[in-house]
C-alpha positions as CSV (number, residue, x, y, z in Angstrom):
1,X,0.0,0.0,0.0
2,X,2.8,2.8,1.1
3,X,4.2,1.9,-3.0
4,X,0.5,2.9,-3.6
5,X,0.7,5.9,-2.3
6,X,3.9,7.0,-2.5
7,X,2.5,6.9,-6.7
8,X,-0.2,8.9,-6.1
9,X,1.3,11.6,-4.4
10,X,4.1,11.9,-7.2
11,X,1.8,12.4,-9.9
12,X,0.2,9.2,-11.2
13,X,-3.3,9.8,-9.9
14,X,-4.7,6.9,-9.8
15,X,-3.3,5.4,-13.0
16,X,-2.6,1.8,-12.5
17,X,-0.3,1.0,-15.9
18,X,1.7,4.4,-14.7
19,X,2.0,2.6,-11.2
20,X,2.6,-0.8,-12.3
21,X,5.2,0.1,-15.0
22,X,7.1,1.7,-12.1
23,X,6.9,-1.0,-10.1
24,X,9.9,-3.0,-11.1
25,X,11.9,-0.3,-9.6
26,X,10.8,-1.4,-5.8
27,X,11.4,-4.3,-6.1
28,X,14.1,-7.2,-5.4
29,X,16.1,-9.1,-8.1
30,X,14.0,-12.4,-7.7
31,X,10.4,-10.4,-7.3
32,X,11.3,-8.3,-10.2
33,X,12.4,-11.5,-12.3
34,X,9.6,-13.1,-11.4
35,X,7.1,-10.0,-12.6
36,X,9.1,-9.9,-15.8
37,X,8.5,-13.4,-16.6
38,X,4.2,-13.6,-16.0
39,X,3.0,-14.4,-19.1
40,X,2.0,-10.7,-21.6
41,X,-1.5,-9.2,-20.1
42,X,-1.4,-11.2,-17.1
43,X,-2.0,-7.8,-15.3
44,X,-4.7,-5.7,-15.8
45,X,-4.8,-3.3,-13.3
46,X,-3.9,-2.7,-9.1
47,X,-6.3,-5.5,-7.5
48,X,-5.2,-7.9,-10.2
49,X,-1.4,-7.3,-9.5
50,X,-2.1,-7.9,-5.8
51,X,-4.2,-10.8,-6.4
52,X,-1.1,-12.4,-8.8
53,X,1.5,-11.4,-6.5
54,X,-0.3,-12.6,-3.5
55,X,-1.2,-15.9,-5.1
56,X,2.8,-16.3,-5.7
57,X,4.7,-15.3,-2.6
58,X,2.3,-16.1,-0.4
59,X,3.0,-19.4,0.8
60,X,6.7,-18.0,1.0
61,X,5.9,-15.8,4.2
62,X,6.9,-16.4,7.5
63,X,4.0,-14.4,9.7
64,X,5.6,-12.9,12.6
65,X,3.9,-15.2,15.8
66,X,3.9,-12.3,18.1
67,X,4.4,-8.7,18.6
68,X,7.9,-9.2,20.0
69,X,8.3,-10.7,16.6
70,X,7.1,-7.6,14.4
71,X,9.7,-5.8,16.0
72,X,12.4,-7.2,13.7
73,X,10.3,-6.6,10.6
74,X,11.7,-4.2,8.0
Protein backbone atom coordinates (compact mmCIF):
# COMPACT_ATOMS: atom_id res chain seq x y z
CA UNK A 1 0.00 0.00 0.00
CA UNK A 2 2.80 2.79 1.12
CA UNK A 3 4.22 1.87 -3.00
CA UNK A 4 0.48 2.87 -3.59
CA UNK A 5 0.72 5.86 -2.29
CA UNK A 6 3.89 7.05 -2.55
CA UNK A 7 2.52 6.93 -6.69
CA UNK A 8 -0.16 8.93 -6.08
CA UNK A 9 1.30 11.63 -4.35
CA UNK A 10 4.13 11.92 -7.19
CA UNK A 11 1.79 12.36 -9.94
CA UNK A 12 0.19 9.21 -11.15
CA UNK A 13 -3.30 9.77 -9.94
CA UNK A 14 -4.73 6.85 -9.81
CA UNK A 15 -3.34 5.44 -12.99
CA UNK A 16 -2.60 1.79 -12.48
CA UNK A 17 -0.32 1.03 -15.87
CA UNK A 18 1.73 4.41 -14.68
CA UNK A 19 2.00 2.63 -11.17
CA UNK A 20 2.57 -0.82 -12.26
CA UNK A 21 5.19 0.09 -15.02
CA UNK A 22 7.09 1.72 -12.09
CA UNK A 23 6.90 -1.00 -10.15
CA UNK A 24 9.90 -2.95 -11.06
CA UNK A 25 11.93 -0.28 -9.65
CA UNK A 26 10.84 -1.37 -5.76
CA UNK A 27 11.38 -4.28 -6.12
CA UNK A 28 14.13 -7.16 -5.41
CA UNK A 29 16.13 -9.10 -8.13
CA UNK A 30 13.97 -12.37 -7.67
CA UNK A 31 10.43 -10.39 -7.30
CA UNK A 32 11.33 -8.27 -10.21
CA UNK A 33 12.41 -11.50 -12.33
CA UNK A 34 9.64 -13.09 -11.40
CA UNK A 35 7.15 -9.98 -12.57
CA UNK A 36 9.15 -9.95 -15.81
CA UNK A 37 8.53 -13.41 -16.64
CA UNK A 38 4.18 -13.56 -15.95
CA UNK A 39 3.04 -14.39 -19.05
CA UNK A 40 2.01 -10.70 -21.58
CA UNK A 41 -1.53 -9.23 -20.09
CA UNK A 42 -1.43 -11.24 -17.14
CA UNK A 43 -2.03 -7.80 -15.31
CA UNK A 44 -4.71 -5.73 -15.80
CA UNK A 45 -4.82 -3.32 -13.31
CA UNK A 46 -3.91 -2.69 -9.13
CA UNK A 47 -6.26 -5.53 -7.52
CA UNK A 48 -5.20 -7.94 -10.22
CA UNK A 49 -1.39 -7.29 -9.51
CA UNK A 50 -2.13 -7.92 -5.83
CA UNK A 51 -4.20 -10.76 -6.42
CA UNK A 52 -1.15 -12.43 -8.82
CA UNK A 53 1.52 -11.38 -6.45
CA UNK A 54 -0.26 -12.64 -3.46
CA UNK A 55 -1.17 -15.89 -5.11
CA UNK A 56 2.83 -16.35 -5.68
CA UNK A 57 4.70 -15.31 -2.61
CA UNK A 58 2.32 -16.08 -0.38
CA UNK A 59 2.96 -19.40 0.81
CA UNK A 60 6.71 -17.99 1.00
CA UNK A 61 5.90 -15.77 4.16
CA UNK A 62 6.86 -16.39 7.52
CA UNK A 63 4.02 -14.43 9.69
CA UNK A 64 5.62 -12.90 12.60
CA UNK A 65 3.91 -15.25 15.79
CA UNK A 66 3.88 -12.27 18.13
CA UNK A 67 4.39 -8.65 18.56
CA UNK A 68 7.93 -9.19 20.05
CA UNK A 69 8.27 -10.69 16.58
CA UNK A 70 7.08 -7.60 14.35
CA UNK A 71 9.69 -5.76 16.01
CA UNK A 72 12.44 -7.22 13.72
CA UNK A 73 10.26 -6.59 10.57
CA UNK A 74 11.75 -4.19 7.98
Amino acid sequence: MGFWLACQLRGARGDDRAIIRQLPLFLSDTTRRWLKELPANEIHDWANLVRVFEGNFKGTYICPDNSWDFSKCK
